[in-house]
C-alpha positions as CSV (number, residue, x, y, z in Angstrom):
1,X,-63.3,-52.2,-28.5
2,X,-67.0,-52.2,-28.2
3,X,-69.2,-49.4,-30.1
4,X,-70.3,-48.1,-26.6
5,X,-66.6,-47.9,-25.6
6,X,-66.1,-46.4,-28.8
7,X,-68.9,-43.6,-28.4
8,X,-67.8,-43.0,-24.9
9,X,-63.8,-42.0,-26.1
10,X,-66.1,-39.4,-28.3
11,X,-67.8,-37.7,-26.2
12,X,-67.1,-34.0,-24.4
13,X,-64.7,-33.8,-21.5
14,X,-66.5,-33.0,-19.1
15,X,-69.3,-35.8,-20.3
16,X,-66.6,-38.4,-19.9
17,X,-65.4,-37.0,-16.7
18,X,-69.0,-37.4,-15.3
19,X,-69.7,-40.8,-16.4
20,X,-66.0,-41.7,-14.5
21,X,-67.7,-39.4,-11.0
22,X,-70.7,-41.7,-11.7
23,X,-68.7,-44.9,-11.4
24,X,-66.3,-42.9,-8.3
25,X,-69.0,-41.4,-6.0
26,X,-72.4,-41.7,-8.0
27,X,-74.2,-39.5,-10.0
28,X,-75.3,-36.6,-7.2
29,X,-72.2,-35.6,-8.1
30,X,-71.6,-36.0,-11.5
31,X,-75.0,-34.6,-12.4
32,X,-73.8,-31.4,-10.3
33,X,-70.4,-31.1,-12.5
34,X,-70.1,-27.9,-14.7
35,X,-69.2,-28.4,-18.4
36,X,-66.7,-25.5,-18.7
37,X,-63.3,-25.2,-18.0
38,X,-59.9,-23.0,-18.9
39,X,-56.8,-25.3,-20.2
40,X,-53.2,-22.9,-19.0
41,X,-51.1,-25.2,-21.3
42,X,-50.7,-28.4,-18.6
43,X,-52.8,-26.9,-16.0
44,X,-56.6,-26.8,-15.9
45,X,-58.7,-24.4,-14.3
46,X,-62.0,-25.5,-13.0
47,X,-64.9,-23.6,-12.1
48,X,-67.3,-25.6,-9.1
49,X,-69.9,-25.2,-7.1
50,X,-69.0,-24.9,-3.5
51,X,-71.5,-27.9,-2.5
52,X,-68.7,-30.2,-4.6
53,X,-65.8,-29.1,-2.0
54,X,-65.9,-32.4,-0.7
55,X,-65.1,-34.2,-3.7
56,X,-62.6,-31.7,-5.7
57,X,-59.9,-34.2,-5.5
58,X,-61.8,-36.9,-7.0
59,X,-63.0,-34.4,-9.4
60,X,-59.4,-33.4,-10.1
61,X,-58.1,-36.7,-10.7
62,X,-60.9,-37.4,-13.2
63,X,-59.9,-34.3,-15.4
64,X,-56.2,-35.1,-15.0
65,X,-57.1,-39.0,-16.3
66,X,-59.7,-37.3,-18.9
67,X,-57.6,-34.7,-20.5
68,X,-54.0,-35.6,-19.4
69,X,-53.0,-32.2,-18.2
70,X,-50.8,-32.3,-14.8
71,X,-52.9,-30.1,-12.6
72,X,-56.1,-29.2,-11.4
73,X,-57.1,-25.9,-10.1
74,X,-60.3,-24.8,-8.8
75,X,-61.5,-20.8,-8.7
76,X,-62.4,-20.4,-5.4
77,X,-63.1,-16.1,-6.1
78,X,-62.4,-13.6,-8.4
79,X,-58.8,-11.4,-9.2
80,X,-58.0,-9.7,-6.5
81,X,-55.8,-6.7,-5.8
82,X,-53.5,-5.0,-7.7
83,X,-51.0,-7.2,-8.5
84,X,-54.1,-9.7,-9.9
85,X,-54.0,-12.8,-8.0
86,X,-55.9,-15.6,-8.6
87,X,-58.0,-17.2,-5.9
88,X,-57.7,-20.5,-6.5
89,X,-57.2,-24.3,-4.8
90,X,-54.7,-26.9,-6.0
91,X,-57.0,-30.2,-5.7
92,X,-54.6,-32.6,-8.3
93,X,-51.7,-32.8,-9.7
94,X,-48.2,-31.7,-9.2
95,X,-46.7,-28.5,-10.2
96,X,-48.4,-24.9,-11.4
97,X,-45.9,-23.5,-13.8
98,X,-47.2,-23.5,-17.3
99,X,-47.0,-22.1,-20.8
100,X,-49.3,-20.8,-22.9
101,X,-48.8,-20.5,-26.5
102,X,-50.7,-18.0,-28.9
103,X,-50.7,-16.9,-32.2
104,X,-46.5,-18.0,-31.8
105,X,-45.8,-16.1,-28.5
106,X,-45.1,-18.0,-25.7
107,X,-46.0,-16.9,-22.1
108,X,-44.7,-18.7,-19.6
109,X,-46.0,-18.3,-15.5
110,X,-47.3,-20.1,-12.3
111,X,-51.5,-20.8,-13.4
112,X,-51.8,-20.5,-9.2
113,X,-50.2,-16.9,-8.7
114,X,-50.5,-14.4,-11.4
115,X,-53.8,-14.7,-13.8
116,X,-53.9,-15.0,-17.4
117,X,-56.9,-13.8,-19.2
118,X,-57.8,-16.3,-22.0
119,X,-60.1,-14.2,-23.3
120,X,-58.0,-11.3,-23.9
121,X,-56.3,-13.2,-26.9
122,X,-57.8,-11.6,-29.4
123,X,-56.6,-8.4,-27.6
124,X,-53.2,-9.1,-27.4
125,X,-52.8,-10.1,-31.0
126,X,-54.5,-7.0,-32.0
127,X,-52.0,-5.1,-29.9
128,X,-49.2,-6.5,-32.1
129,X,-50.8,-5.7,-35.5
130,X,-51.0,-1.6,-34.3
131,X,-47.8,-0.8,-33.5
132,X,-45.7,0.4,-36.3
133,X,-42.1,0.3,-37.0
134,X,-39.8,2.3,-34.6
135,X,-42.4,3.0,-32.4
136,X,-41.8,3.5,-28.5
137,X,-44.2,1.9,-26.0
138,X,-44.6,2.1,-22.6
139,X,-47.0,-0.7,-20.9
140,X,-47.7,0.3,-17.8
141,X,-49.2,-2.8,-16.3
142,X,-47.1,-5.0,-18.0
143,X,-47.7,-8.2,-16.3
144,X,-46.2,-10.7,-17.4
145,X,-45.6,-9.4,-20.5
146,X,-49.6,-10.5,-21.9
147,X,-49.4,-7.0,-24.2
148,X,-45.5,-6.3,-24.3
149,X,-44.7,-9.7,-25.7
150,X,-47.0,-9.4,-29.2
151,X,-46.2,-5.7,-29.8
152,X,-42.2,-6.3,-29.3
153,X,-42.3,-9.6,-31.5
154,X,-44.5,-7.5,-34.4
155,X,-40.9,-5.8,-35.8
156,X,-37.0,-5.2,-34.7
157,X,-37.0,-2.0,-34.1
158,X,-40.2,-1.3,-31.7
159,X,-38.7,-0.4,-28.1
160,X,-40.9,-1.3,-25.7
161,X,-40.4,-0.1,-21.7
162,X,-42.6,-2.2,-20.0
163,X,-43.3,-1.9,-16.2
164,X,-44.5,-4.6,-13.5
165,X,-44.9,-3.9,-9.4
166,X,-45.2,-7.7,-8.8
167,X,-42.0,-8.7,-8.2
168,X,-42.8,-12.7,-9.2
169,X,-44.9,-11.3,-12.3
170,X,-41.4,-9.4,-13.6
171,X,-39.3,-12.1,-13.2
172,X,-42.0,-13.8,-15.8
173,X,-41.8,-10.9,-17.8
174,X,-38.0,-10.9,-18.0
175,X,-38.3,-14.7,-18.7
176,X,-40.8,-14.5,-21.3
177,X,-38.9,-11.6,-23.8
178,X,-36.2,-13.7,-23.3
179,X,-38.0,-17.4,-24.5
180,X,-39.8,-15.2,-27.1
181,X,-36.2,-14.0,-28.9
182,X,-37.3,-10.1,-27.5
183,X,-35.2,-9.6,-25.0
184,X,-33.3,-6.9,-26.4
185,X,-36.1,-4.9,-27.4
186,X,-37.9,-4.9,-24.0
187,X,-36.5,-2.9,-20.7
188,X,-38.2,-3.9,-18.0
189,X,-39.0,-1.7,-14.9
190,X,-40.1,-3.4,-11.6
191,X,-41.8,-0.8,-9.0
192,X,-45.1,1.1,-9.0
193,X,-45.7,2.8,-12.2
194,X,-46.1,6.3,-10.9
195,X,-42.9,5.8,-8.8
196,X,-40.8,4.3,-11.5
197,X,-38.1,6.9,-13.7
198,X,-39.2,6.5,-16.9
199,X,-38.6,9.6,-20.2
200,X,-41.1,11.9,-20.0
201,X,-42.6,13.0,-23.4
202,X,-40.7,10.1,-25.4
203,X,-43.6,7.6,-26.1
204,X,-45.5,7.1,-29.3
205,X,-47.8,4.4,-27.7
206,X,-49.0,3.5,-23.9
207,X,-50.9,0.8,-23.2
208,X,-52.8,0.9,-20.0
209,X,-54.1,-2.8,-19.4
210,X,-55.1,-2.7,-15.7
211,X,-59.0,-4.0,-14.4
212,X,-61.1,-2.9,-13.3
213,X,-59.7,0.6,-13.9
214,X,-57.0,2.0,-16.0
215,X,-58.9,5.7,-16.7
216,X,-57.0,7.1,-13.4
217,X,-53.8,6.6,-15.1
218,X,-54.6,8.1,-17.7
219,X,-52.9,11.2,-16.9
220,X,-49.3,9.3,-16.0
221,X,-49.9,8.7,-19.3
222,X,-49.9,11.9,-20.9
223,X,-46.7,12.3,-19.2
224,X,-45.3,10.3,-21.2
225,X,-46.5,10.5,-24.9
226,X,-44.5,12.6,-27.0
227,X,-45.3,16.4,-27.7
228,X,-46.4,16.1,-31.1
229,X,-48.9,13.1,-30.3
230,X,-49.5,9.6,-29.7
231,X,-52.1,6.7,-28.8
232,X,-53.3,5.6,-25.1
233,X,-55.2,2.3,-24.9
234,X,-57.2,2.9,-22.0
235,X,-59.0,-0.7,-20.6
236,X,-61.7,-0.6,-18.1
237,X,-65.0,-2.3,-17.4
238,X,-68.4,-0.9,-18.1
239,X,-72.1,-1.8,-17.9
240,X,-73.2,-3.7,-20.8
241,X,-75.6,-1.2,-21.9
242,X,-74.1,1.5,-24.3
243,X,-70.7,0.2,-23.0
244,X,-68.4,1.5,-25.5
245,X,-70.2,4.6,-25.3
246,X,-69.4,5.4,-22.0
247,X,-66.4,4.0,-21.9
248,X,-65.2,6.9,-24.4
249,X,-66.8,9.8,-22.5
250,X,-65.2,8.5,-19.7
251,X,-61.6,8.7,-21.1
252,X,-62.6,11.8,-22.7
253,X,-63.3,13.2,-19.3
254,X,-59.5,12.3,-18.0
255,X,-58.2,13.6,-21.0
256,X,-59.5,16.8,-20.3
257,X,-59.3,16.9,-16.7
258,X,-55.4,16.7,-17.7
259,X,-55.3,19.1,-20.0
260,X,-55.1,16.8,-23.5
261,X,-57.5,16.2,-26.3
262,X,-58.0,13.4,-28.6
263,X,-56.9,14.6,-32.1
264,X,-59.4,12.3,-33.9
265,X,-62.2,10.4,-33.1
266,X,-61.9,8.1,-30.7
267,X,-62.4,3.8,-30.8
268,X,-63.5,1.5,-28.3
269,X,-64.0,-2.2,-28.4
270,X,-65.7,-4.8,-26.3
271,X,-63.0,-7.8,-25.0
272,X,-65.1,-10.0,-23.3
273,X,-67.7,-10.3,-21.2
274,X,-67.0,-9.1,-17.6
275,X,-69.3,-11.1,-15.0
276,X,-73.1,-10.1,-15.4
277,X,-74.2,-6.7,-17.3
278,X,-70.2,-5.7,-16.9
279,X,-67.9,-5.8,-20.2
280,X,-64.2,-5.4,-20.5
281,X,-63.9,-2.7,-23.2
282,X,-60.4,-1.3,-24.5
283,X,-60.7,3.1,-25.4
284,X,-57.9,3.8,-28.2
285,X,-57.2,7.6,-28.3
286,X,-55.2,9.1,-30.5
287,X,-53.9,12.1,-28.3
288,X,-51.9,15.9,-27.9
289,X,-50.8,16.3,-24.1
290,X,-51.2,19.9,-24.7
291,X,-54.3,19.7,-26.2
């Protein structure tokens, strides 16, 4: 092998990718290829300009060849809804089940019907390392199963009820306690989370993991947490400017406007970066529903 051949197997992905579009359909196109991409386990999810439509499944077939993942998505527009549904286009490959594997959990789920926020990782390890032993959790928007799976795998005896409206997002959920050994310590609720019969006043922990917006469940909540206290982890999206800062006063507003107070100061944290001057941020309160 020659030491051009040799410097061309080291180069980026989406370098080598570009210099095979080059050879393909010339270098308008190449030249035009973004650098970024998300890897789902075997499927990859592009990011391209709309002027490239004509040439997404060449473009496809070059990442499949390049990376050797089985299929090629392209983001065609944002989540949508409230059941979070990709918008995306299946432009190579065959099949859009994958898994996903993270810090030793395992999530398992179609890459072309229910998201999965790779930037939320840090997030969902996080959530496993609060929880304490014997804890109960609801998740309200439990997906499937991006928080539920970490916080039920951090000990045996955390009972988490976790609760899904999509009906294909559930059956993921059920599937994923199950490949993760968690089965028995997750009960799984499908149906609208305001609708579904869950204890009142018998959780020590709710995690409220819905974008753009959780804050207006924040008072099915407090329904929920036990009498003598327990934490919400509220996530929303905020303006970049003073964005944790308002992300508190804004949960401290539901808490009052249902009748609860944060018994100590409360914590917020920036997730990631939310499209321009927006961030994700994550409120944890620490909470009395009588407050």
């Amino acid at each position: 092998m020659d030491v051009a051949r040799r410097a061309g197997d080291r180069a980026p992905p989406a370098e080598r990718v570009r210099n095979r579009l080059r050879r393909a359909v010339g270098a308008g196109v190449a030249d035009a290829l973004p650098s970024g991409y998300q890897r789902l386990g075997r499927v990859l999810v592009l990011r391209l300009p709309n002027r490239l439509a004509p040439y997404f499944p060449e473009i496809g077939r070059a990442w499949l060849d390049e990376l050797g993942v089985a299929t090629v998505l392209v983001r065609t527009g944002p989540i949508v809804g409230e059941l979070r549904e990709p918008s995306v286009r299946h432009v190579a490959g065959d099949g859009t089940e994958t898994e996903v594997v993270e810090h030793g959990a395992r999530w398992r789920f179609d890459a072309a019907r229910l998201m999965f926020a790779a930037g939320n990782r840090t997030e969902r390890a996080r959530m496993g390392r609060l929880v304490r032993p014997g804890e109960r959790v609801v998740d309200l928007f439990a997906g499937i199963g991006y928080f539920t799976i970490p916080i039920a795998r951090a000990h045996p005896t955390i009972r988490v009820r976790a609760v899904e409206k999509n009906p294909l997002a559930y059956r993921y959920l059920l599937e994923n306690a199950r490949i993760n050994g968690v089965a028995d310590r997750v009960e799984g609720r499908l149906g609208e989370n305001r609708q579904v019969d869950l204890a009142p006043r018998a959780a020590d922990r709710v995690v409220l993991g819905f974008l753009p917006d959780a804050v207006p469940w924040v008072d099915r909540a407090l329904d929920l947490i036990d009498p003598q206290g327990g934490w919400l982890h509220v996530h929303l999206i905020a303006d970049q400017r003073r964005a944790t800062e308002n992300a508190i006063a804004r949960v401290r507003e539901a808490l009052r406007a249902g009748g609860a107070a944060s018994t100590e100061p409360m914590h917020a944290r920036e997730v990631k970066a939310y499209g321009p001057g927006r961030t994700h941020v994550v409120v944890d309160a620490r909470v009395r529903p009588d407050g």
